[in-house]
C-alpha positions as MATLAB code, in Angstrom:
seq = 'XXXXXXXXXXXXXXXXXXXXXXXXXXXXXXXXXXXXXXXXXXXXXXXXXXXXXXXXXXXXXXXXXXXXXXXXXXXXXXXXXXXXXXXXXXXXXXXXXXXXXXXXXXXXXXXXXXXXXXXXXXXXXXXXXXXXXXXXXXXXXXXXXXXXXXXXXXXXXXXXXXXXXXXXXXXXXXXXXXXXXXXXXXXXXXXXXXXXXXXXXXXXXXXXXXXXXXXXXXXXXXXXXXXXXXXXXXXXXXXXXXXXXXXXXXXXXXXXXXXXXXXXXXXXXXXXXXXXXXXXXXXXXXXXXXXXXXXXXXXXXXXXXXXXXXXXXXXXXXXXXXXXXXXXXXXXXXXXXXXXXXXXXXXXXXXXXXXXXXXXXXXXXXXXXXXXXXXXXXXXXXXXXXXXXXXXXXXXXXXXXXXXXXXXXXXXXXXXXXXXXXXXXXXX';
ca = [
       1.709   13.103  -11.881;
       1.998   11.478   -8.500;
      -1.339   11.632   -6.633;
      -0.738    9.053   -2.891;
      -3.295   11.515   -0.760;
      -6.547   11.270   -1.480;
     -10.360   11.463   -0.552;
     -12.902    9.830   -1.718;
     -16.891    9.292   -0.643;
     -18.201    5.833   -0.569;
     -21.443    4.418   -0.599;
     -22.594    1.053   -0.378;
     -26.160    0.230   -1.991;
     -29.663    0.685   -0.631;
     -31.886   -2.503    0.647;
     -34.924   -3.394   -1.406;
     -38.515   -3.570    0.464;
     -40.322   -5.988    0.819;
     -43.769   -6.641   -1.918;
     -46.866   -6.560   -0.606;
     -49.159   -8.978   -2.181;
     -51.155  -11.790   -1.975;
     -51.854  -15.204   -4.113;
     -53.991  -14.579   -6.907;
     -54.821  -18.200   -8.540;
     -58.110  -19.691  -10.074;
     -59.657  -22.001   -8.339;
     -57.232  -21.029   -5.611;
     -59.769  -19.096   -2.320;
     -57.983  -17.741   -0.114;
     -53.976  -18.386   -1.613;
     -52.682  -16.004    1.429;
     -49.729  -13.273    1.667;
     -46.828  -13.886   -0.651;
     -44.885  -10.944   -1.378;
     -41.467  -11.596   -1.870;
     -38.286  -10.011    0.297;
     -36.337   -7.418   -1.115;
     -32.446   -7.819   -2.498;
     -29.588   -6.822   -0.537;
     -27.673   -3.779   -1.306;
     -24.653   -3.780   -2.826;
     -21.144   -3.745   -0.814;
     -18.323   -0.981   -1.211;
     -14.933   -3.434   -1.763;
     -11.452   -2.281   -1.630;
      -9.260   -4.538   -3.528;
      -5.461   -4.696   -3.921;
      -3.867   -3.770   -7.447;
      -0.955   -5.333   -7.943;
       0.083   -3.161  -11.096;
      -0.463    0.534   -9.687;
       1.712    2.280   -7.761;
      -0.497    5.829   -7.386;
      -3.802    6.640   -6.592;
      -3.831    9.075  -10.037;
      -6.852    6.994  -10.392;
      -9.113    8.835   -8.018;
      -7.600   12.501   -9.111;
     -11.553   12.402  -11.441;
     -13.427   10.588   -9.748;
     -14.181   10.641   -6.201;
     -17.694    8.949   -5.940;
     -18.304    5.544   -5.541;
     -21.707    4.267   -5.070;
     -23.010    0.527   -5.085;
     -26.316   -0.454   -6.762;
     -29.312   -0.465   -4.474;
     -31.237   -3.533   -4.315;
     -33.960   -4.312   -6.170;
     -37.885   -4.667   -4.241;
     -39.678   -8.245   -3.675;
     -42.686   -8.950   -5.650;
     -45.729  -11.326   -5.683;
     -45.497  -14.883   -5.909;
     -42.400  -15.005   -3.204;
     -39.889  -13.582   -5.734;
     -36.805  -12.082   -3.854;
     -35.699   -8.941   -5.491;
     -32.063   -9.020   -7.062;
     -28.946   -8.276   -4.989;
     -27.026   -5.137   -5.693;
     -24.342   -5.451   -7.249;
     -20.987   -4.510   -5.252;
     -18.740   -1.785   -6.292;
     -15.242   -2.361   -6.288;
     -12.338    0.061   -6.315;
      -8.522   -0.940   -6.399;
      -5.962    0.592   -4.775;
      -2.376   -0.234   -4.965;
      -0.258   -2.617   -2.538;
       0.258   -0.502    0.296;
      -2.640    1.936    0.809;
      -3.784    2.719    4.074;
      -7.536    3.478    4.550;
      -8.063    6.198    7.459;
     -11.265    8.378    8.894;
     -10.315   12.273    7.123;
     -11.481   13.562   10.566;
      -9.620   11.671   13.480;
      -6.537   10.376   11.405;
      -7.445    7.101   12.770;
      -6.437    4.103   10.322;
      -9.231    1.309    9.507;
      -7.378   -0.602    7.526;
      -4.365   -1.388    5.799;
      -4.388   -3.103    2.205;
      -0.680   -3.927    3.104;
      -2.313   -7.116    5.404;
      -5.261   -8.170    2.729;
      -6.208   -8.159   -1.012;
      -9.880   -7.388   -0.187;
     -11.787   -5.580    2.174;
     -15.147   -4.592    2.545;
     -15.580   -0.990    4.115;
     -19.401   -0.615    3.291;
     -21.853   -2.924    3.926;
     -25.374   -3.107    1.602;
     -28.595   -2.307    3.280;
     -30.384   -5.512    4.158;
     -33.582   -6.275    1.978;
     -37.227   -5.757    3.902;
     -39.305   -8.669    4.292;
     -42.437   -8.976    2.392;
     -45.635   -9.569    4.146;
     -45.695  -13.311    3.954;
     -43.950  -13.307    7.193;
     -45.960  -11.439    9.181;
     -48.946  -13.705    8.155;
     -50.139  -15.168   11.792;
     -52.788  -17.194   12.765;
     -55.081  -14.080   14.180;
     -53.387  -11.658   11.116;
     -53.821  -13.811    8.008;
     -53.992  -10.998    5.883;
     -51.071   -8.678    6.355;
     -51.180   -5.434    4.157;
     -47.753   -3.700    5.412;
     -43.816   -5.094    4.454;
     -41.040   -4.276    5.671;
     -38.444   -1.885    4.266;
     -35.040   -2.015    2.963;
     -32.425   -0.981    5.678;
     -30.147    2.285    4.218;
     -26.277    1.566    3.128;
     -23.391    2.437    5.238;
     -21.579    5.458    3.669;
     -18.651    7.938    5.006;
     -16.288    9.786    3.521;
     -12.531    7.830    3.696;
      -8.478    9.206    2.965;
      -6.649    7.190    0.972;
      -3.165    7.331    1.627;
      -0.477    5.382   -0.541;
       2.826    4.021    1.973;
       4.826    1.529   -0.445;
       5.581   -1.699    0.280;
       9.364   -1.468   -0.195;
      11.838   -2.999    1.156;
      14.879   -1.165    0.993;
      14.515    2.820    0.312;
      17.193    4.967   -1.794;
      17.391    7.989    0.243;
      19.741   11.098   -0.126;
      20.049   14.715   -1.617;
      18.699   15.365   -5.260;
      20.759   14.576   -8.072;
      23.231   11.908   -6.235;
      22.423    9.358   -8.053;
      19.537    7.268   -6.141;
      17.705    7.178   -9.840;
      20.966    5.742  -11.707;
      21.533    3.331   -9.302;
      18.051    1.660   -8.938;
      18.232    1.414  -12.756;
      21.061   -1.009  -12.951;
      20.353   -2.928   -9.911;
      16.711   -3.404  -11.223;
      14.500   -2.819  -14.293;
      13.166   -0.336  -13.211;
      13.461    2.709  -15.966;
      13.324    5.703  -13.810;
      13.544    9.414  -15.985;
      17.675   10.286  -15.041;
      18.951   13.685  -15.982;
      21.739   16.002  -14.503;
      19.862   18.609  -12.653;
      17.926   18.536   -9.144;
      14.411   17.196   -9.029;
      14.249   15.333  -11.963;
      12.482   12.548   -9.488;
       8.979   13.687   -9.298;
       7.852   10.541   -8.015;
       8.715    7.343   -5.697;
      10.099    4.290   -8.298;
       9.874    0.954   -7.737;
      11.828   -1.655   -8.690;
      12.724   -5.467   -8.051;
      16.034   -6.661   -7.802;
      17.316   -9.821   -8.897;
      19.445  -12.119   -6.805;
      20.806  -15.643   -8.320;
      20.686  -18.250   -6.073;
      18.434  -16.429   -3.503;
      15.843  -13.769   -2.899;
      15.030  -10.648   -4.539;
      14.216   -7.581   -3.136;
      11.733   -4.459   -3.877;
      13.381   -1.053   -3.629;
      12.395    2.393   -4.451;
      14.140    5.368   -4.854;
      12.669    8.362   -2.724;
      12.952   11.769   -4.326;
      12.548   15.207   -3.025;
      14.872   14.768    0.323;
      16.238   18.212    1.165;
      17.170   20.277    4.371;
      13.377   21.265    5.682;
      11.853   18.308    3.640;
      10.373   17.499    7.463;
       8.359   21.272    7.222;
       7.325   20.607    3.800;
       9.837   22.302    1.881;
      10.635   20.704   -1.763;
       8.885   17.790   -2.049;
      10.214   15.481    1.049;
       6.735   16.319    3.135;
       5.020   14.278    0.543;
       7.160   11.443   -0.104;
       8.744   10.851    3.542;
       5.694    8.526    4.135;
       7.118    6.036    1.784;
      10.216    5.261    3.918;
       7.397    4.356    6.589;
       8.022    0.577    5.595;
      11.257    0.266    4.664;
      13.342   -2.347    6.404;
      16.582   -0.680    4.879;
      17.555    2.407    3.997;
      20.680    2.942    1.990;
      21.646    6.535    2.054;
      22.852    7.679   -1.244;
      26.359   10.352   -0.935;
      27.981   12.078   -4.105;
      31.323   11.365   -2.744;
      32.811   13.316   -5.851;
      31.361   16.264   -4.161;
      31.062   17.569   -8.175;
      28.877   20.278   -6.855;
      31.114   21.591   -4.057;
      28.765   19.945   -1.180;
      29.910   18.753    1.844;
      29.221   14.767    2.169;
      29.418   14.668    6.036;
      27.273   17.624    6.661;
      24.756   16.057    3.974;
      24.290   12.691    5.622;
      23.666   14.716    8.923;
      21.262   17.146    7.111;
      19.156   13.884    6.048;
      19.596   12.184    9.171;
      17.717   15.215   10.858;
      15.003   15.617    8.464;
      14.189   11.352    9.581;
      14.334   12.477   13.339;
      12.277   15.181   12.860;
       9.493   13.195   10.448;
       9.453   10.146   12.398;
      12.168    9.195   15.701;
      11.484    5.642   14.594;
      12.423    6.237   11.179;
      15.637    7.319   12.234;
      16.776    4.309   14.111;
      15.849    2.361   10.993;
      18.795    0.747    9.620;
      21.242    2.177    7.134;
      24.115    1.720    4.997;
      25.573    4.655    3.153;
      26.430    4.344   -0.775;
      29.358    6.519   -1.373;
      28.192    7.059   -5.303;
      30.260    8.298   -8.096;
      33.345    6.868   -7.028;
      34.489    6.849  -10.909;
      34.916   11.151  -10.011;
      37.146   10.875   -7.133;
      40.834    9.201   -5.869;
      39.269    7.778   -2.770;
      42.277    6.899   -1.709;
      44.128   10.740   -1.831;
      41.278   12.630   -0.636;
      41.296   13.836    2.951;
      37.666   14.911    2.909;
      36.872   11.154    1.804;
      38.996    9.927    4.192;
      36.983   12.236    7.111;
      34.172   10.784    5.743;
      34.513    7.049    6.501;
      35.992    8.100    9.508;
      32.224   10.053   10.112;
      30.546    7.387    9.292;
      32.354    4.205   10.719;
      32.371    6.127   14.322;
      28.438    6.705   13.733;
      28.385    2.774   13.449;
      27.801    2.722    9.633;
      28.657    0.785    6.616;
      30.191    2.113    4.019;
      29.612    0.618    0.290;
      31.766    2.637   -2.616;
      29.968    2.496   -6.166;
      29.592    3.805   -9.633;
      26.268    3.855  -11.003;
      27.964    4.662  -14.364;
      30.802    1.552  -14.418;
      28.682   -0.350  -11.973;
      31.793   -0.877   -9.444;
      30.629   -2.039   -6.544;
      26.698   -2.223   -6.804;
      27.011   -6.394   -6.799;
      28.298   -5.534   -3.294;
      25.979   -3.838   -2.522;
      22.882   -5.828   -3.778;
      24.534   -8.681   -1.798;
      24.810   -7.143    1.181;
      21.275   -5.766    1.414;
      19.787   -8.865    0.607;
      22.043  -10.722    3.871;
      20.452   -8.134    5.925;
      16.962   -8.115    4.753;
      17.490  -11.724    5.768;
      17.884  -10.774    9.148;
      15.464   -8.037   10.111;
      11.889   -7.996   10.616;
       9.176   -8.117    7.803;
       7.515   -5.358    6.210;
       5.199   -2.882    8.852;
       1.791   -3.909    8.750;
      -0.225   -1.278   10.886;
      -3.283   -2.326   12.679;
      -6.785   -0.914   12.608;
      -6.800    2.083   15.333;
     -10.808    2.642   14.429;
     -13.319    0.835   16.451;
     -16.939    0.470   15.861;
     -17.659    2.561   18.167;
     -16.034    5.511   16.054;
     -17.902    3.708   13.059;
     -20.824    5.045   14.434;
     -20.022    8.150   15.963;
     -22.321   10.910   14.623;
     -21.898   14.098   13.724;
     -23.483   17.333   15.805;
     -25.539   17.809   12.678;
     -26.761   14.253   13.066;
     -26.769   14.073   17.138;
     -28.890   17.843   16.853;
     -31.915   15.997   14.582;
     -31.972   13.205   17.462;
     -35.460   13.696   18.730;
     -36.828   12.521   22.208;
     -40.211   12.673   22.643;
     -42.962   11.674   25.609;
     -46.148    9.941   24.768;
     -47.556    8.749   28.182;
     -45.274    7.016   30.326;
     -43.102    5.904   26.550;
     -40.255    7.736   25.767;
     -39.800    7.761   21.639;
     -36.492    8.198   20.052;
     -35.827    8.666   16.454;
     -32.997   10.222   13.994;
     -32.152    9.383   10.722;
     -28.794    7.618   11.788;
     -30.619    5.352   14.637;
     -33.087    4.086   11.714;
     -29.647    3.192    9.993;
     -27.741    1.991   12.905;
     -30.468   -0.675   14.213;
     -30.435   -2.366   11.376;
     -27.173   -3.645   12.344;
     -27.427   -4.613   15.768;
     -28.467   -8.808   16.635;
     -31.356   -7.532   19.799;
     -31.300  -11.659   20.724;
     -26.878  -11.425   21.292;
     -25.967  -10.369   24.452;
     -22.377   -8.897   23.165;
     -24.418   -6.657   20.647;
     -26.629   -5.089   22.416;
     -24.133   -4.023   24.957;
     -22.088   -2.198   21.732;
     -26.018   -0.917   21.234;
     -25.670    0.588   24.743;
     -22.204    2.035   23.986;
     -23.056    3.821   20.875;
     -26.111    5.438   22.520;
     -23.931    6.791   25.328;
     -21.276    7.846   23.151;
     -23.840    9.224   20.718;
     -25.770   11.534   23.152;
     -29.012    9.716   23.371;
     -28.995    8.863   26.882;
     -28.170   12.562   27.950;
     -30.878   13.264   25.591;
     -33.312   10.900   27.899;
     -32.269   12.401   30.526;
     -32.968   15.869   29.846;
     -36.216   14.772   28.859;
     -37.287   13.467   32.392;
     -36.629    9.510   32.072;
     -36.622    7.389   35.140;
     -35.335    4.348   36.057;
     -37.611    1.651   34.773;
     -39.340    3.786   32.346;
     -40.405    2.631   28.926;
     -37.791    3.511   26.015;
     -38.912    2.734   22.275;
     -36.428    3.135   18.864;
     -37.425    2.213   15.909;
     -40.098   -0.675   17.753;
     -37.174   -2.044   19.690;
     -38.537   -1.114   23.215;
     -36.384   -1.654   26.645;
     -36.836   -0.286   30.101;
     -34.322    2.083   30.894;
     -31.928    1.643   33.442;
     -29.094    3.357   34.558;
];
């Protein structure tokens, strides 16, 4: 089974509070406030698997949490750091938010990256020890995790992709230009799944292809099983556009190529400018030379400004060709689409209306109290002393409702605001 559309829920670990105690010690009066900070949380980690090709992986389990961390204790001991939780994905998976579609990272440009951050650790009451409070009974807690829900969604990192009808050949051919060991039978559909495979060059570079299955008239709708593998071709640099040019099972070879060619446009415009080469297969079944059909054919495709490479997968005619020539022009084009994050922090942070409903705004005097469950969370990552941060701060709480919220609750210019004991006065 081929699973490269998943989602999963990630979360990363809790922060430990901070210990309230104090030094016990003979002969020791008075040893003071020295409980100990709590551990960090533990970080959700997305790491690169060079081995996998699938996320199969996650088809069982779809839960990943991190391990909280642990609390402070007496005699300044820091509680233990959760441990992180790491989950690998193979080369090529794109990280995106299930609700806007929005990508927040690609694995294609790292091997590691860190999508959850641990709650930090509370500090124990030997740090709020002052001159006038030298006995502090109260620590501070552990800040809550990040968590969210993420799709996983697998684009290989191929360089040149086999594309073309069922049962032309696309399997056969990958096999003897590479080791790969793809299932080959003689009936459609027998590729249930993208293969991969490197090919060889002597005396210069090799190449990764992969042979996309499933391409048939309507594959762009989702009929067969295109819809789900036409994201694969997102990163090729080359297509080569497998044709049975015996035309064994009485199909047209110009009306196929323009049949496939459609399905691209209609999937992706860009895809369809990508460049391609068309592999007239199964040249052992045919006179190329005495058929007029073949002979329309290269005259199709050299007016549509395409090459035309004649092979046999079976006698291997031609595929040395072939190899060659897609390595000289893999040489020339671009490198491998990277795409960049389209999520900001500000969507990071975006709440739900569940979450923006149980915001509260409340008057005591001439303060105006905030407080939701996601603010206690979201201050714990904002820097109150960096000028940058607390103007994201200010972003997130227009973005998020709050100051409509303030609003409706009668705030006034230079009024009193207070979250979570950060206080400011409000302007506007």
């Amino acid at each position: 089974m081929f699973i490269d559309n998943i989602k999963i829920y990630v979360k990363a670990g809790n922060g430990g509070n901070g210990a309230v105690a104090f030094h016990r010690e003979k002969y020791v009066n008075a040893g003071g406030p020295d409980g100990g900070d709590g551990g960090r949380g533990g970080n959700v980690i997305f790491r690169v698997d060079p081995g996998s090709n699938t996320l199969l992986a996650f088809r069982y389990k779809r839960k990943f949490v991190a391990e909280n961390g642990d609390n402070g204790s007496g005699g300044k001991r820091h509680g233990k750091n959760g441990a992180d939780v790491v989950i690998q994905v193979p080369p090529g998976t794109l990280i995106k938010d299930p609700d806007s579609g929005k990508i927040i990272f690609d694995m294609a440009s790292a091997d590691e990256f860190v999508l959850c951050r641990g709650g930090r650790g509370g500090w124990g009451n030997r740090h709020f020890a002052t001159p006038t409070r030298q006995i502090p009974r109260f620590a501070k807690s552990g800040t809550a995790g990040e968590e969210r829900e993420v799709l996983l969604e697998l684009k290989m990192l191929a360089d040149v992709g086999l594309i073309g009808f069922p049962n032309v050949g696309k399997s056969s051919i990958l096999s003897v230009i590479s080791a790969a060991k793809p299932k080959i039978a003689n009936y459609h559909f027998t590729t249930l799944s993208p293969n991969l495979g490197v090919v060889s060059i002597k005396g210069g570079h090799g190449f990764l292809a992969a042979d996309i299955p499933g391409l048939i008239e309507g594959a762009s709708d989702g009929l067969g099983l295109g819809h789900a593998f036409l994201r694969h071709i997102d990163r090729c640099r080359l297509l080569l556009h497998v044709v049975d040019i015996s035309a064994e099972d009485g199909r047209d070879p110009i009306d196929d190529v323009k049949k496939i060619d459609e399905e691209l446009r209609a999937y992706s415009p860009e895809l369809a400018t990508r460049p391609q080469v068309i592999v007239a297969n199964k040249i052992d079944s045919v006179l190329m030379d005495e058929e007029e059909y073949v002979k329309e054919f290269l005259a199709y495709c050299h007016d549509t400004g395409r090459d035309v490479y004649p092979v046999s997968a079976i006698t291997g005619e031609g595929l040395d060709e072939l190899v060659r020539a897609a390595a000289r022009m893999l040489s020339e084009l671009p490198p491998l689409t990277v795409y960049e994050p389209e999520y900001t922090m500000e969507d990071a942070f975006a709440v739900s209306e569940a979450d923006a409903r149980e915001t509260t705004v409340r008057r005591e005097g001439d303060k105006f109290i905030v407080e939701g469950q996601w603010l206690f969370n979201f201050m714990g990552n904002i820097n109150f002393s960096d000028h940058e941060s607390l103007n994201f701060f200010q972003r997130v709480l227009i973005k998020n409702g709050v100051i409509e919220k303030l609003r409706e609750a009668g705030v006034n210019e230079g009024d009193t605001v207070s979250i979570y004991d950060f206080e400011f006065d409000f302007v506007y």
